[in-house]
C-alpha positions in Angstrom: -23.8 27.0 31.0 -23.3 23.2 30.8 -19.8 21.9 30.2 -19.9 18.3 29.2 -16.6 16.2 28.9 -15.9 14.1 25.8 -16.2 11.1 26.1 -12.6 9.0 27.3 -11.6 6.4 25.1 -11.2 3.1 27.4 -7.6 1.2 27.4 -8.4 -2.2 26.5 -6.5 -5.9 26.3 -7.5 -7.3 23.1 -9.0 -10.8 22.7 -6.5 -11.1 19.7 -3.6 -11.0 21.9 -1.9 -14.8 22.8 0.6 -17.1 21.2 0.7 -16.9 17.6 2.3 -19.8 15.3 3.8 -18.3 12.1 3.9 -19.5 8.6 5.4 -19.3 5.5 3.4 -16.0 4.1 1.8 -13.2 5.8 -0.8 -13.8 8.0 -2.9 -11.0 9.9 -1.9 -11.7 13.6 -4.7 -8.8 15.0 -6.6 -6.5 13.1 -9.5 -3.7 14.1 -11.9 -1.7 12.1 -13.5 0.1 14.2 -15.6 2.5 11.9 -16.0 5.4 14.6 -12.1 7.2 16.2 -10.3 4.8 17.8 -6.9 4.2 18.8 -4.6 1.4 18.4 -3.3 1.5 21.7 0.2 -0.5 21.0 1.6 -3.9 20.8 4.3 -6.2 22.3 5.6 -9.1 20.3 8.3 -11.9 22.5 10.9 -13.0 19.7 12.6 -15.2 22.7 11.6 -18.2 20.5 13.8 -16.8 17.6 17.4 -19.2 17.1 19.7 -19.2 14.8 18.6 -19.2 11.3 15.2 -18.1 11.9 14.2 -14.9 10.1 10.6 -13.3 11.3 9.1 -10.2 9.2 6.4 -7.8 11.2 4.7 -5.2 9.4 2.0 -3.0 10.4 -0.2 -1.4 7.9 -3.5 1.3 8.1 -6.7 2.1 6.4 -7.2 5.9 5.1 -10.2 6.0 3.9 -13.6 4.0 4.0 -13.4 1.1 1.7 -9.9 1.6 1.4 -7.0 -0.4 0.9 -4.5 -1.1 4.1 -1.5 1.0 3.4 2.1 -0.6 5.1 3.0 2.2 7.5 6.2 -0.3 9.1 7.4 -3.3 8.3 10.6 -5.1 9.9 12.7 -8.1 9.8 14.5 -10.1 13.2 16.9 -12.6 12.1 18.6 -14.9 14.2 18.5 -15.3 18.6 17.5 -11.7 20.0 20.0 -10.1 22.2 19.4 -10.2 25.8 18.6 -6.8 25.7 16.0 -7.0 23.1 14.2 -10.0 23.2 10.5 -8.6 22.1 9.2 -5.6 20.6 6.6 -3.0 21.2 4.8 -1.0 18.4 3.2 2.1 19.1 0.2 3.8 19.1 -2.0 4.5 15.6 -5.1 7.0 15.9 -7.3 5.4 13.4 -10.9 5.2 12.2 -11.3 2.8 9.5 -8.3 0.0 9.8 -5.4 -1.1 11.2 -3.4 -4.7 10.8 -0.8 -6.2 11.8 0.9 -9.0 10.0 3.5 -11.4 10.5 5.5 -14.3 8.7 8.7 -16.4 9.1 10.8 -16.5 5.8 14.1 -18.9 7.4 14.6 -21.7 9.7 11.1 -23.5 9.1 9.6 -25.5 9.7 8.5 -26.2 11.8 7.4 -22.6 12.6 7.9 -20.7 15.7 5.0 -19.7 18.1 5.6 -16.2 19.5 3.6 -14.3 22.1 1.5 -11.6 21.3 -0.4 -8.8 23.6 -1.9 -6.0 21.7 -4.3 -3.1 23.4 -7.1 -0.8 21.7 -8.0 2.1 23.3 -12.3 2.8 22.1 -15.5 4.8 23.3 
């Protein structure tokens, strides 16, 4: 008898990943739809850029279904400098198979609008 392993998915740095400048209305800032199981492996967002006055909204939505719509899974608002403590965010893993996005828009202290850092990781076949 022949035992075969499954195949591992592979950690990878996505080529989406970098400094993103925000604007006034959502805007997809990395999205995957991979058709086949895959995994969202996480994200890290740097708000150090955020000041006074500046409001920034990140929200994180998923595909069900083929042909489906994205459905908003998270969605969160920073407002003003970040603590020391808390300067950047991470989001965490989605097992997915047909979509997942990630938007992200600043509603206060624009413009001109801030540029924050970006990595996010998909973990695939």
């Amino acid at each position: 008898m022949i035992i075969r392993a499954a195949p591992l998915l592979k950690l990878r740095h996505s080529t989406q990943s970098g400094s993103k400048t925000l604007t006034g209305a959502y805007a997809t800032v990395f999205e995957d739809d991979a058709n086949l199981p895959w995994m969202f492996a996480g994200a890290w967002i740097d708000l150090t850029n955020m000041a006074a006055g500046d409001t920034v909204y990140i929200r994180v939505s998923a595909k069900g279904k083929s042909g489906g719509a994205y459905v908003v899974e998270d969605e969160n608002s920073y407002t003003g400098a970040q603590p020391a403590d808390a300067k950047a965010i991470r989001i965490s893993a989605i097992p997915n198979v047909y979509g997942v996005k990630i938007e992200a828009y600043q509603s206060a202290g624009a413009p001109p609008y801030l540029s924050l850092d970006m990595e996010f990781f998909t973990a695939k076949r």
